[in-house]
DRENTORKOL-3810 file (N, C-alpha, C; in nm, 4 decimals):
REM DRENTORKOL-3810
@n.u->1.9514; n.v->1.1082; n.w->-2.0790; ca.u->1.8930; ca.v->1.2337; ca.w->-2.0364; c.u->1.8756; c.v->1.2320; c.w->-1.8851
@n.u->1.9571; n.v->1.3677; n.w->-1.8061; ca.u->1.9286; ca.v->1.3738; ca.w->-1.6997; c.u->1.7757; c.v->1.4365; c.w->-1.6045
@n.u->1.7221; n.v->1.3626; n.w->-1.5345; ca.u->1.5315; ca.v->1.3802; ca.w->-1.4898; c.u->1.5806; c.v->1.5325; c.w->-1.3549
@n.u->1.5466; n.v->1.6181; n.w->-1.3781; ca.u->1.5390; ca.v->1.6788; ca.w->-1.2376; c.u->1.4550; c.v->1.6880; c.w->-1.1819
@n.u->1.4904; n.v->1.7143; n.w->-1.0488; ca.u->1.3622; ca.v->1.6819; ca.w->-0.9374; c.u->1.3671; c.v->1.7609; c.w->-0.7992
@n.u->1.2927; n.v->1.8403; n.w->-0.8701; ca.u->1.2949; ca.v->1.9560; ca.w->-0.7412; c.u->1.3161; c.v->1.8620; c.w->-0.5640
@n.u->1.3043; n.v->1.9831; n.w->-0.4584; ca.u->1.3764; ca.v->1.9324; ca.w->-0.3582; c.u->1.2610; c.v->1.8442; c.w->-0.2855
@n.u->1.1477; n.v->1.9761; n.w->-0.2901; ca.u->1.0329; ca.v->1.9214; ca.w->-0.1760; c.u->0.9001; c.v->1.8106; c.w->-0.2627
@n.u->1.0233; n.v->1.7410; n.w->-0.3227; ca.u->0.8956; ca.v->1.6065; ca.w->-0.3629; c.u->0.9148; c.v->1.4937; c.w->-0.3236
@n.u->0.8150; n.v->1.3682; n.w->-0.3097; ca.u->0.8234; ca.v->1.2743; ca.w->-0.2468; c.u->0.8159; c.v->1.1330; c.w->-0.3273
@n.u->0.8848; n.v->1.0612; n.w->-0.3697; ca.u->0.8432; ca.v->0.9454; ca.w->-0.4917; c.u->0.7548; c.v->0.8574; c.w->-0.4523
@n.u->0.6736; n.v->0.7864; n.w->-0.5043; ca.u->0.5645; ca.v->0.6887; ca.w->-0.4824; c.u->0.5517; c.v->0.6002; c.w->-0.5349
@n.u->0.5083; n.v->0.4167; n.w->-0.4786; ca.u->0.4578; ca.v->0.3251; ca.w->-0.5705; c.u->0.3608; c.v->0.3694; c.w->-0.5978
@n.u->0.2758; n.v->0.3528; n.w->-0.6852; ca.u->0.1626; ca.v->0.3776; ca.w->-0.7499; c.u->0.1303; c.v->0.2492; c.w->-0.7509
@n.u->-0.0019; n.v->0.2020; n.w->-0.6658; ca.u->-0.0862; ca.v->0.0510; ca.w->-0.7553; c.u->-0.2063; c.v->0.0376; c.w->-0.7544
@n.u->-0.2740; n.v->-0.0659; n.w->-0.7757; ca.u->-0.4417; ca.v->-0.0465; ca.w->-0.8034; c.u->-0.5204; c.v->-0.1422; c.w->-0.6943
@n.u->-0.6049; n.v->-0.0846; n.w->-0.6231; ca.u->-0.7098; ca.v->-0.1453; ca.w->-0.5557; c.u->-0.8206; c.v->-0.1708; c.w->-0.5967
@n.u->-0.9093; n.v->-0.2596; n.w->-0.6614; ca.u->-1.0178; ca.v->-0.2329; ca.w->-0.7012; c.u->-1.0430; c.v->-0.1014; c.w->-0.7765
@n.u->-0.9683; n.v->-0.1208; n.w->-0.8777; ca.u->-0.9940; ca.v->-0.0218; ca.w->-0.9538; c.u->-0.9810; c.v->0.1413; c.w->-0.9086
@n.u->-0.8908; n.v->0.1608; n.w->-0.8188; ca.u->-0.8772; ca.v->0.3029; ca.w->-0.7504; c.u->-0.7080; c.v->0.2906; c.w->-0.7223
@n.u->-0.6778; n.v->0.4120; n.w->-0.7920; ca.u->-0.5637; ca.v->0.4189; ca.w->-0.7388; c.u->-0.4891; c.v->0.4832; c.w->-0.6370
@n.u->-0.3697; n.v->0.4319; n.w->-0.5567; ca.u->-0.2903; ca.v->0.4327; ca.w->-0.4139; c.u->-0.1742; c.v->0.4576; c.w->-0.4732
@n.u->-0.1239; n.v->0.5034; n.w->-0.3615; ca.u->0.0771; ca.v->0.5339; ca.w->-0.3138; c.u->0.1079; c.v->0.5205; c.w->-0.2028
@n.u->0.1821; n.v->0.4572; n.w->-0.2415; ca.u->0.3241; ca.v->0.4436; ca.w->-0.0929; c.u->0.4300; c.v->0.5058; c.w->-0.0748
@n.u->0.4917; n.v->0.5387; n.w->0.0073; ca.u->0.6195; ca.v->0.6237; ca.w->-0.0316; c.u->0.7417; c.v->0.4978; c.w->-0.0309
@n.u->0.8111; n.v->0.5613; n.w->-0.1590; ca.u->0.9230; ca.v->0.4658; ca.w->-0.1557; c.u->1.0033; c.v->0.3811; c.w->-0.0824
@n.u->1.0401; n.v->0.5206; n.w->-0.0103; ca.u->1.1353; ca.v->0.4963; ca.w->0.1102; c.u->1.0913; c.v->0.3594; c.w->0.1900
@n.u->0.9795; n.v->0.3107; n.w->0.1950; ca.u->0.9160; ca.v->0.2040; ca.w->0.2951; c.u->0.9547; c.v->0.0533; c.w->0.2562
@n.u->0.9503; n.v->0.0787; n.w->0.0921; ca.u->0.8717; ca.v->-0.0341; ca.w->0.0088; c.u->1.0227; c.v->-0.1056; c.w->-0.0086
@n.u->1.0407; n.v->-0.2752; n.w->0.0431; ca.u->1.1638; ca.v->-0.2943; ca.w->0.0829; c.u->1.1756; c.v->-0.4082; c.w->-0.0671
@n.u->1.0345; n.v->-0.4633; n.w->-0.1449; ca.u->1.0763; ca.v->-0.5278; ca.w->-0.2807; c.u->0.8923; c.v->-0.5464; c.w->-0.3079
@n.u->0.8769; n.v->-0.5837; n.w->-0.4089; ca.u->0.7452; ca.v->-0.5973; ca.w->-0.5175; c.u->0.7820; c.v->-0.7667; c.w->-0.5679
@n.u->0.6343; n.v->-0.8334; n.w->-0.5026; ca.u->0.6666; ca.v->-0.9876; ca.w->-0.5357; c.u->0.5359; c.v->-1.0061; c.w->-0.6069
@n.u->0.5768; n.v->-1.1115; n.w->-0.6997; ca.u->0.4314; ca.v->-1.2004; ca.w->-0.7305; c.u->0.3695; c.v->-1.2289; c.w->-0.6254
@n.u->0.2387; n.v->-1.2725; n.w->-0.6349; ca.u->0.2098; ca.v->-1.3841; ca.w->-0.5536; c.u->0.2332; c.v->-1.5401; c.w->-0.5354
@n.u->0.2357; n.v->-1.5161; n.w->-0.4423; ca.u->0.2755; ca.v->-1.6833; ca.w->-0.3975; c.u->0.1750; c.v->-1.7166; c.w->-0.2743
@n.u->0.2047; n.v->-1.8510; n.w->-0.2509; ca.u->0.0974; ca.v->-1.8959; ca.w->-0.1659; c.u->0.1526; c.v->-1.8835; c.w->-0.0291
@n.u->0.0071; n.v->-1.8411; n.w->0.0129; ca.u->0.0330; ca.v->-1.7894; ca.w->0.1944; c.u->-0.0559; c.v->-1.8795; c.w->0.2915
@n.u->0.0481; n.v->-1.8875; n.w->0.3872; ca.u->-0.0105; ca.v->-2.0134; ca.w->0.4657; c.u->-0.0883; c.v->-1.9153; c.w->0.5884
@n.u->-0.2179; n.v->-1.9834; n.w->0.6070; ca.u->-0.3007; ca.v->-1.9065; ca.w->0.7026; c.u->-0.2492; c.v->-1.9241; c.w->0.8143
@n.u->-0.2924; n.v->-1.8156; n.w->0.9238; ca.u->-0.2782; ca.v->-1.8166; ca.w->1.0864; c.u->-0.3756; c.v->-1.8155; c.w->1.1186
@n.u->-0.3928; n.v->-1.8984; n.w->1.2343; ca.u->-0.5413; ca.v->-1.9004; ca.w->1.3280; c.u->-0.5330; c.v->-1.7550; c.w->1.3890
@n.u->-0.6757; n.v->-1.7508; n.w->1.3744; ca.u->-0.6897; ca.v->-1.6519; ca.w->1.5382; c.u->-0.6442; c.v->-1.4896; c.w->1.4805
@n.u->-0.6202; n.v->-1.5176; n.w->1.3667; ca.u->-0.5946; ca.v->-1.3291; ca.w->1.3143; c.u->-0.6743; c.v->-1.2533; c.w->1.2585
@n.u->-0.7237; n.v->-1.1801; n.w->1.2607; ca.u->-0.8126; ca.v->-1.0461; ca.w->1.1662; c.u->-0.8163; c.v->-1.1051; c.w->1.0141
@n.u->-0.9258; n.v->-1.1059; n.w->0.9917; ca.u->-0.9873; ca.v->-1.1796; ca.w->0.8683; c.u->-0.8843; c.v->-1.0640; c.w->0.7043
@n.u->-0.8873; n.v->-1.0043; n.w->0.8189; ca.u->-0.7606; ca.v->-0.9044; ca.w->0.6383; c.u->-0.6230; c.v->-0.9598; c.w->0.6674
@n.u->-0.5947; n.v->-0.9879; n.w->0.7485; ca.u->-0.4614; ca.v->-1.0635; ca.w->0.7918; c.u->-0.4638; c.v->-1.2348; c.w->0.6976
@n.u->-0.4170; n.v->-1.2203; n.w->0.6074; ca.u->-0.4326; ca.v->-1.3336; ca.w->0.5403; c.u->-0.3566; c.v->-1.4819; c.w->0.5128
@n.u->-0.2460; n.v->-1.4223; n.w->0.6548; ca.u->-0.1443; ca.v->-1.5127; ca.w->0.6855; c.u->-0.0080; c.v->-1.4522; c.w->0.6481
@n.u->0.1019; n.v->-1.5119; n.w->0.6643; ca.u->0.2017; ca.v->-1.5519; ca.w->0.6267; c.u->0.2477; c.v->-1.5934; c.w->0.4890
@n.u->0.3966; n.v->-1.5582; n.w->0.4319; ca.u->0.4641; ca.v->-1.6018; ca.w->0.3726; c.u->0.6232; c.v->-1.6160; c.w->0.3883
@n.u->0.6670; n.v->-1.6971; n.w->0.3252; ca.u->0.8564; ca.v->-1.7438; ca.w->0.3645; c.u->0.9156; c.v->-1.6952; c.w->0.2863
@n.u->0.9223; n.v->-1.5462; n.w->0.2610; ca.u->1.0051; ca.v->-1.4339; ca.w->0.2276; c.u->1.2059; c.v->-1.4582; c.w->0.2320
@n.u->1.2634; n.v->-1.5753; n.w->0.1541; ca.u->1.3534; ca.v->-1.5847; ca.w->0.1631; c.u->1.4378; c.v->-1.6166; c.w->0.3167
@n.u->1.3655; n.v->-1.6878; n.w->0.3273; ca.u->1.3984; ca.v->-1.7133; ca.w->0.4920; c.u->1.3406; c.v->-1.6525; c.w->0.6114
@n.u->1.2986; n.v->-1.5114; n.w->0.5636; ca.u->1.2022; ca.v->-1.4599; ca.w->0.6795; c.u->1.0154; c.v->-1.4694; c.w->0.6589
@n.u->0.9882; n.v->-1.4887; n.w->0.7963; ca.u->0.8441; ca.v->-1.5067; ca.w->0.8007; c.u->0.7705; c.v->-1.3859; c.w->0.7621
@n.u->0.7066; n.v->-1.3367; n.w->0.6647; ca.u->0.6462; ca.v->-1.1911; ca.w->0.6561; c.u->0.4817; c.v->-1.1849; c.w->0.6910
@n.u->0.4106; n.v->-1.1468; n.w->0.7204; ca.u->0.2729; ca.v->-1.1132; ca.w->0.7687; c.u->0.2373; c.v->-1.0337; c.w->0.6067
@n.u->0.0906; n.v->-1.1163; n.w->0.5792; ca.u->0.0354; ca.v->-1.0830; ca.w->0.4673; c.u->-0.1201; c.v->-0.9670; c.w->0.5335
@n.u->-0.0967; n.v->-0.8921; n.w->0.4343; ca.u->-0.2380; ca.v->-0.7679; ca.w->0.4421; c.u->-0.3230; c.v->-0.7669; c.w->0.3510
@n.u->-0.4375; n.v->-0.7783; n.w->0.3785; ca.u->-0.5161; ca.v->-0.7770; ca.w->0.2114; c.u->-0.6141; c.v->-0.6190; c.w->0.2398
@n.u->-0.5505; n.v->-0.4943; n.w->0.1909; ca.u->-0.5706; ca.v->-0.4069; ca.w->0.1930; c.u->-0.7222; c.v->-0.3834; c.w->0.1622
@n.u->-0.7753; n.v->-0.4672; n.w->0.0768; ca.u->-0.9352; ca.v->-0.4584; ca.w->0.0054; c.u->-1.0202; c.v->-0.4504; c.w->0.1311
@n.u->-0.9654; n.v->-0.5836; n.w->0.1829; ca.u->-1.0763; ca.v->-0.6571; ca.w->0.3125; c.u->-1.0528; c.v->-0.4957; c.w->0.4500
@n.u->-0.9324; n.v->-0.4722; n.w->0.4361; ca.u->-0.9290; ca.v->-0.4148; ca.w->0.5664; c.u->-1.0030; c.v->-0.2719; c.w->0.5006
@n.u->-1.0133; n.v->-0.2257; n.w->0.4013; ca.u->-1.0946; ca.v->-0.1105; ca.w->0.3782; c.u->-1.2262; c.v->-0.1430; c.w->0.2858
@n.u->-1.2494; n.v->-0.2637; n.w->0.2910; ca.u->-1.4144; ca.v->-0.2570; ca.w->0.3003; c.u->-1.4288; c.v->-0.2933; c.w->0.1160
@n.u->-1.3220; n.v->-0.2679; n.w->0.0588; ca.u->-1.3477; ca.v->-0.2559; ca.w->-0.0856; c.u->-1.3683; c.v->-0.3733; c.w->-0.1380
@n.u->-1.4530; n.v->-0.3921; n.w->-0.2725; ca.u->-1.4790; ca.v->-0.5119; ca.w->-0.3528; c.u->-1.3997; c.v->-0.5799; c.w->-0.3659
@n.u->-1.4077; n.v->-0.7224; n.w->-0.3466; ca.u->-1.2826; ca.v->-0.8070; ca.w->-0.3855; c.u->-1.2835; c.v->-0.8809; c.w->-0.5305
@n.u->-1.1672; n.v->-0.8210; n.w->-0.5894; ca.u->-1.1694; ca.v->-0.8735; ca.w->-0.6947; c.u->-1.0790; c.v->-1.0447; c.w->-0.7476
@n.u->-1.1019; n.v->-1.1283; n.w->-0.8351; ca.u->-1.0133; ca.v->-1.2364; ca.w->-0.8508; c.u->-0.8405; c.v->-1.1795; c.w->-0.8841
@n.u->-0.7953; n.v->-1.2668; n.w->-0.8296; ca.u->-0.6359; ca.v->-1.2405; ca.w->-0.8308; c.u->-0.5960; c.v->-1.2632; c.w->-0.9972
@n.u->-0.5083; n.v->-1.1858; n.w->-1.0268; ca.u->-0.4594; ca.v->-1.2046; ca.w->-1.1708; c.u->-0.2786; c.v->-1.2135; c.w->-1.1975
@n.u->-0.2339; n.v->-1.2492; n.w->-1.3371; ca.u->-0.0758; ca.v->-1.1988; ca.w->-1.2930; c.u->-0.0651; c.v->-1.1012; c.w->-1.2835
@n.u->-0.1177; n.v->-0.9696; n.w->-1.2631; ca.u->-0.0707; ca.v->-0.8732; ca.w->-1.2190; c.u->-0.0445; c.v->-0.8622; c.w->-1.0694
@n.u->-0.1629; n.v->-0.9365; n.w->-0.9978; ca.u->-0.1572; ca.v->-0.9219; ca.w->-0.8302; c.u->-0.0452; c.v->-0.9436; c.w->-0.8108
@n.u->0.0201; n.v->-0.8340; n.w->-0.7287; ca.u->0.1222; ca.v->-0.8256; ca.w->-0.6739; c.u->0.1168; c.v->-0.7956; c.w->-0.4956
@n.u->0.2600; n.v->-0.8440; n.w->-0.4036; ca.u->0.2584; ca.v->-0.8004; ca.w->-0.3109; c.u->0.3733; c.v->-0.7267; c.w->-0.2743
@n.u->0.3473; n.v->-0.5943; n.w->-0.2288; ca.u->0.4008; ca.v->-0.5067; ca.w->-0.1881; c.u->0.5092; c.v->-0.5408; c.w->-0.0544
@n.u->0.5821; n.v->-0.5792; n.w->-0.0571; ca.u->0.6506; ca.v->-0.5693; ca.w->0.1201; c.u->0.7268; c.v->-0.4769; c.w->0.1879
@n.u->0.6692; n.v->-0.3910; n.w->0.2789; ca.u->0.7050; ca.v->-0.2781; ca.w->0.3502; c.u->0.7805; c.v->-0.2617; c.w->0.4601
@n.u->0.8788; n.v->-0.1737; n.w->0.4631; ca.u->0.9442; ca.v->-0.2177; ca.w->0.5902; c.u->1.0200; c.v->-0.0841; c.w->0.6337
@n.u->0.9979; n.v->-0.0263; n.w->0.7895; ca.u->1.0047; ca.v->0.0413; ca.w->0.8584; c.u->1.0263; c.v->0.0227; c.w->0.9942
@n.u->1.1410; n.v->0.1030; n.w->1.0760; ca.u->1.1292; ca.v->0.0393; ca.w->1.1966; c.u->1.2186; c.v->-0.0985; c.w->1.2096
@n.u->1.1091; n.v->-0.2011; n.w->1.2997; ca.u->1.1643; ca.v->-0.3484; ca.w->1.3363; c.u->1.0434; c.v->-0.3939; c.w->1.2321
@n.u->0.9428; n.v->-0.3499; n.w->1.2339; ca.u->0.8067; ca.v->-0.4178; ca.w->1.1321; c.u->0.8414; c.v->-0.4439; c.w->0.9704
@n.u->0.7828; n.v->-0.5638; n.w->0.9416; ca.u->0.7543; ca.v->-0.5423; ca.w->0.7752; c.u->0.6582; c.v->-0.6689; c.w->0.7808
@n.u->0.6102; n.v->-0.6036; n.w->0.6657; ca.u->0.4759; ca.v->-0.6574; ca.w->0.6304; c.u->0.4528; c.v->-0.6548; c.w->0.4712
@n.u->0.3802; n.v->-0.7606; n.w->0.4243; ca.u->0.3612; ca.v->-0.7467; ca.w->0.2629; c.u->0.1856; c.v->-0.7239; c.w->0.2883
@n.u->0.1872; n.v->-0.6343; n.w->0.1640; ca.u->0.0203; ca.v->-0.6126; ca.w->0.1116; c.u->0.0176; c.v->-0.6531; c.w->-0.0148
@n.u->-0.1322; n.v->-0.7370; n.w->-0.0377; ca.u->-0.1904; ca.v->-0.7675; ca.w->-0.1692; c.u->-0.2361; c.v->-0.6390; c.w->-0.2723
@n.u->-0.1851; n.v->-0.5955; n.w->-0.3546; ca.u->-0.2634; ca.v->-0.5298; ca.w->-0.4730; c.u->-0.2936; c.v->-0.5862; c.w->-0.6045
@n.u->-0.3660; n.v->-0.5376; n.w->-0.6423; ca.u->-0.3961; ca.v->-0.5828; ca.w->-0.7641; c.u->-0.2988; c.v->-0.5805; c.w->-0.8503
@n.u->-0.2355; n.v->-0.4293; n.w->-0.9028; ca.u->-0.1729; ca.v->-0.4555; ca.w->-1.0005; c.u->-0.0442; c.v->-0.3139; c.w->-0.9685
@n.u->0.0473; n.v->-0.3162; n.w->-0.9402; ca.u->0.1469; ca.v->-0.1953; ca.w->-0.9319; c.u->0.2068; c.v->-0.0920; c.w->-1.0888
@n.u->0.1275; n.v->-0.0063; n.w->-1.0911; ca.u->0.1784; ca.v->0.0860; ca.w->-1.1931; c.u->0.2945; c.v->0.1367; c.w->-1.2803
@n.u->0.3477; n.v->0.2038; n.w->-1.1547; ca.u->0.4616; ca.v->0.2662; ca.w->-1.1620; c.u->0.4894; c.v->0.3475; c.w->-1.0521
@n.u->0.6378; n.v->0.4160; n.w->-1.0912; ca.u->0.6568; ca.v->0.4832; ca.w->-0.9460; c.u->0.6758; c.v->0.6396; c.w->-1.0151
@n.u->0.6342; n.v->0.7354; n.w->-0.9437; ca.u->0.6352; ca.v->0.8976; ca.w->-0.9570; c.u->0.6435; c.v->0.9741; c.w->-0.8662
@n.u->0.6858; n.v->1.0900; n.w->-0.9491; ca.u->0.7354; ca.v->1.1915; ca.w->-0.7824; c.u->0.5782; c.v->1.2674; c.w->-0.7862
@n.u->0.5491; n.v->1.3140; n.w->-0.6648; ca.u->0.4576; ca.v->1.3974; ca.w->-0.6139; c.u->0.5066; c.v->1.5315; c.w->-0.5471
@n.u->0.4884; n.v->1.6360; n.w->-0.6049; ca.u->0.5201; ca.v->1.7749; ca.w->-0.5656; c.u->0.4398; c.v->1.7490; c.w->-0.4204
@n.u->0.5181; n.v->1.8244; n.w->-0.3109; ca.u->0.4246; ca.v->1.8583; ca.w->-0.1910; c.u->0.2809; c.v->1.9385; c.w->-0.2294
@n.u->0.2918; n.v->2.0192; n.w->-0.2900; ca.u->0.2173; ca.v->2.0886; ca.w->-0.3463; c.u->0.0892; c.v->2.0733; c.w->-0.3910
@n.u->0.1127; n.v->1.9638; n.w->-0.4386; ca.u->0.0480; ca.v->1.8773; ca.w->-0.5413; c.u->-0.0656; c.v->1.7458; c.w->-0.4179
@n.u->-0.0301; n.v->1.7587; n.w->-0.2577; ca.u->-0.0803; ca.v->1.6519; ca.w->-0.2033; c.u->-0.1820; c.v->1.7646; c.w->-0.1056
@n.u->-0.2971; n.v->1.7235; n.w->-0.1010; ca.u->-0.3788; ca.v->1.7884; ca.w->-0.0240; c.u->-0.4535; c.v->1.7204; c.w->0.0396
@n.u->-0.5258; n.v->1.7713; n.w->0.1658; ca.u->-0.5977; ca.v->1.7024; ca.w->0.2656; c.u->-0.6743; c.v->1.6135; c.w->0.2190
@n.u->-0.7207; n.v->1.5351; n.w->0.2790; ca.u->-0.8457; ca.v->1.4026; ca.w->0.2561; c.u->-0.9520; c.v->1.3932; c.w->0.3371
@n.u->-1.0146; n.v->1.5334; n.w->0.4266; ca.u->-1.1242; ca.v->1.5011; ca.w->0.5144; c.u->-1.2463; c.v->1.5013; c.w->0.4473
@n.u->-1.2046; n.v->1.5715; n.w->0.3107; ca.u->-1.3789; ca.v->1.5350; ca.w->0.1887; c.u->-1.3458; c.v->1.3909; c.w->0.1651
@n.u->-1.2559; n.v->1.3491; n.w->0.1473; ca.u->-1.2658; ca.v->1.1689; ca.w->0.1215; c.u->-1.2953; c.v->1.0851; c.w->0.1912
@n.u->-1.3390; n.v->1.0975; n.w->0.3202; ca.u->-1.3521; ca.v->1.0189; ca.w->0.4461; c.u->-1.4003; c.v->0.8917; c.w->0.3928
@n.u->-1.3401; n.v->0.7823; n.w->0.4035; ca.u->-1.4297; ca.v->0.6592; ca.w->0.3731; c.u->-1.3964; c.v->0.5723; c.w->0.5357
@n.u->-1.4847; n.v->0.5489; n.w->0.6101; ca.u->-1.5231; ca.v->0.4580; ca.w->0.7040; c.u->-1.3354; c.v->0.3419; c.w->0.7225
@n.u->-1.2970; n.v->0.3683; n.w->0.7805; ca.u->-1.1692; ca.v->0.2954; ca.w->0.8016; c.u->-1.0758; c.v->0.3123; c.w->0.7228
@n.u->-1.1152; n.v->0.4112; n.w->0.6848; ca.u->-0.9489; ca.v->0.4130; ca.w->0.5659; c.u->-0.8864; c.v->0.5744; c.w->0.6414
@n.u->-0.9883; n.v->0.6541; n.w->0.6618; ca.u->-0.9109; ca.v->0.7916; ca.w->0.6667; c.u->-0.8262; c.v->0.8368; c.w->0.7657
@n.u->-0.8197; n.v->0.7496; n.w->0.8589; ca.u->-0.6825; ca.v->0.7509; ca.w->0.9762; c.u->-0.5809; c.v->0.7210; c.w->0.8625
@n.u->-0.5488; n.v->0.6524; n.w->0.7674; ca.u->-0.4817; ca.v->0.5364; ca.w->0.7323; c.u->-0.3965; c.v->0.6178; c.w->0.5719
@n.u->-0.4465; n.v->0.7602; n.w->0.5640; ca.u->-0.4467; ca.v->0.8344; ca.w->0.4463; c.u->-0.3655; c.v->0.9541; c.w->0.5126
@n.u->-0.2290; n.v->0.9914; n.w->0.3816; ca.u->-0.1583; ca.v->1.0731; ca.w->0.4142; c.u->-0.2381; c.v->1.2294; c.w->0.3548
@n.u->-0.2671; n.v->1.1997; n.w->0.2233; ca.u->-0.3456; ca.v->1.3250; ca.w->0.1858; c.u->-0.4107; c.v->1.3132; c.w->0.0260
@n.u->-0.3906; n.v->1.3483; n.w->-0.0955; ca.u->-0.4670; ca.v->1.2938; ca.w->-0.2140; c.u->-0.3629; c.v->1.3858; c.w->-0.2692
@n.u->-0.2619; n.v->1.2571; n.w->-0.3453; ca.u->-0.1673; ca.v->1.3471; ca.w->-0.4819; c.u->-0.2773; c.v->1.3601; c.w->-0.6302
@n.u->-0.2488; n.v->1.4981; n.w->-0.6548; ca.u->-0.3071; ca.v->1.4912; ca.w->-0.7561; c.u->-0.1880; c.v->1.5244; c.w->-0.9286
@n.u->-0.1887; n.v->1.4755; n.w->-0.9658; ca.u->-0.1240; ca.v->1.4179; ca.w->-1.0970; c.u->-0.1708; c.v->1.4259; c.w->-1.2206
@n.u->-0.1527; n.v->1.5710; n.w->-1.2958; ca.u->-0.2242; ca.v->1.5368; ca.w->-1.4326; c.u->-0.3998; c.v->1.5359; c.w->-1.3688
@n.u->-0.4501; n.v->1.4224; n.w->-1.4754; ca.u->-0.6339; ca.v->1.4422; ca.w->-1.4233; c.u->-0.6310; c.v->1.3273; c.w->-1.3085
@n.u->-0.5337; n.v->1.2629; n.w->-1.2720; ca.u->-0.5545; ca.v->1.1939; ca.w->-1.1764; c.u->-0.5672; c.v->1.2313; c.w->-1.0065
@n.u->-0.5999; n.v->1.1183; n.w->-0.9652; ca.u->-0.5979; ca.v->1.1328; ca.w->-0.8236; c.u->-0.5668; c.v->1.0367; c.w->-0.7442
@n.u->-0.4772; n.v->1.0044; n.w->-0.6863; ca.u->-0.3745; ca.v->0.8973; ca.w->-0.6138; c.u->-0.3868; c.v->0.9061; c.w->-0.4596
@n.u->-0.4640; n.v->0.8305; n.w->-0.4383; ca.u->-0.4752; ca.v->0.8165; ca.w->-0.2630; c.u->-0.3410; c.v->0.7591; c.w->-0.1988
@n.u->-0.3297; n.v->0.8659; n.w->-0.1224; ca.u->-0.1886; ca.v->0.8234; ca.w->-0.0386; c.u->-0.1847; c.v->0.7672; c.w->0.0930
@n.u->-0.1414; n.v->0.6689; n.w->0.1183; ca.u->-0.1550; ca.v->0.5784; ca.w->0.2099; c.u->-0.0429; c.v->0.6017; c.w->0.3251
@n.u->-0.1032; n.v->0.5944; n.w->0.4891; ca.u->0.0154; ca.v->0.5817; ca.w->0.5724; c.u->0.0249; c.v->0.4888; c.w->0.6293
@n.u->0.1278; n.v->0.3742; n.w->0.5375; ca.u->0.0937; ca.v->0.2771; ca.w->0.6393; c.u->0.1625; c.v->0.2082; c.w->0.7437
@n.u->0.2707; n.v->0.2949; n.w->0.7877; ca.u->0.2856; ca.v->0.3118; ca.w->0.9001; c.u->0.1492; c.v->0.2882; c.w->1.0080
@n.u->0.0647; n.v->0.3660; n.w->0.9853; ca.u->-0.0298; ca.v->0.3812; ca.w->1.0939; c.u->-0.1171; c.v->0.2064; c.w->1.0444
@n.u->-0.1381; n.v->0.1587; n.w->0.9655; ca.u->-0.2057; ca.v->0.0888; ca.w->0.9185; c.u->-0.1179; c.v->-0.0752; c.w->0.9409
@n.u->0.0238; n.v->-0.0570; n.w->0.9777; ca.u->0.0822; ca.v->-0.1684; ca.w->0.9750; c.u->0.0658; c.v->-0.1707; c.w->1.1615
@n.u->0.0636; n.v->-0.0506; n.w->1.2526; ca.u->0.0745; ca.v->-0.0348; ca.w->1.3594; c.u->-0.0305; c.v->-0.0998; c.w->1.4084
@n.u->-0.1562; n.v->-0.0751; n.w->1.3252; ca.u->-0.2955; ca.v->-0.1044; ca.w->1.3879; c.u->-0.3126; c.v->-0.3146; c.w->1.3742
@n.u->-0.2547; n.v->-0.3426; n.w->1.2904; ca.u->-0.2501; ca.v->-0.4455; ca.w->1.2456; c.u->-0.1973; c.v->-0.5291; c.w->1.3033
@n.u->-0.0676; n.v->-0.4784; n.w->1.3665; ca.u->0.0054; ca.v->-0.5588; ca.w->1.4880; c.u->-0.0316; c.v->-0.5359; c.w->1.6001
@n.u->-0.1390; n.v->-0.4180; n.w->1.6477; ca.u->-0.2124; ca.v->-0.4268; ca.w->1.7622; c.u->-0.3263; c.v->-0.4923; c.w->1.7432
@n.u->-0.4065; n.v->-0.5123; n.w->1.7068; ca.u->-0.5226; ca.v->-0.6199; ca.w->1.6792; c.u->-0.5176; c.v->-0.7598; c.w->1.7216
END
């Protein structure tokens, strides 16, 4: 069976932060890894959680929780890391657990200045809403930028 898909929609990872769910836009997301063990760097931003040897390349680890303030929960097999890549940058982020991926009508994504949470809302494209859900959309572009300026 063929899926159609109107023009002005955008596909998304879908995954879980502490129990809240996020999106990424596809286009960014360059593979979805287990975790594996990451060797720390001195001297970096306490959400900067080091490094990993990404098949020969060095990748910079993000622990999305720490950098937005949220509860940290124990790692499980679901924790997964996201690795993003745009530009010359890529970077992997820790999530808890990755969903699935879905399209989001433009339509369907609306502002986030009622959501303001303290360091996240630069960092937010707008709030897909889905069925009864609600999927915080992430730019992290701006969030990988800030990270390598720090």
């Amino acid at each position: 069976m063929t899926e159609t898909v109107a023009l002005n929609t955008i596909q998304f990872v879908v995954f879980v932060l502490s129990d809240e769910e996020y999106g990424l836009d596809i286009q960014i997301v360059n593979t979805i890894e287990k975790m594996i063990p990451i060797t720390r760097v001195p001297k970096t931003p306490k959400f900067i959680k080091g490094v990993i040897n990404l098949r020969g390349d060095i990748v910079p680890i993000m622990d999305l929780k720490e950098r937005f303030g949220l509860p940290q929960i124990e790692e499980t097999e679901e924790t997964r890391i996201i690795i993003v890549k745009f530009e010359d940058v890529q970077m992997g982020i820790i999530v808890d657990e990755v969903k699935e991926v879905i399209y989001i009508n433009e339509e369907q994504i609306e502002s986030t200045t009622s959501l303001a949470k303290e360091g996240l809302m630069e960092n937010v494209l707008g709030a897909g809403k889905v069925d009864n859900r609600v999927i915080t959309l992430l730019n992290i572009e701006k969030l990988v930028n800030i990270s390598v300026k720090e």
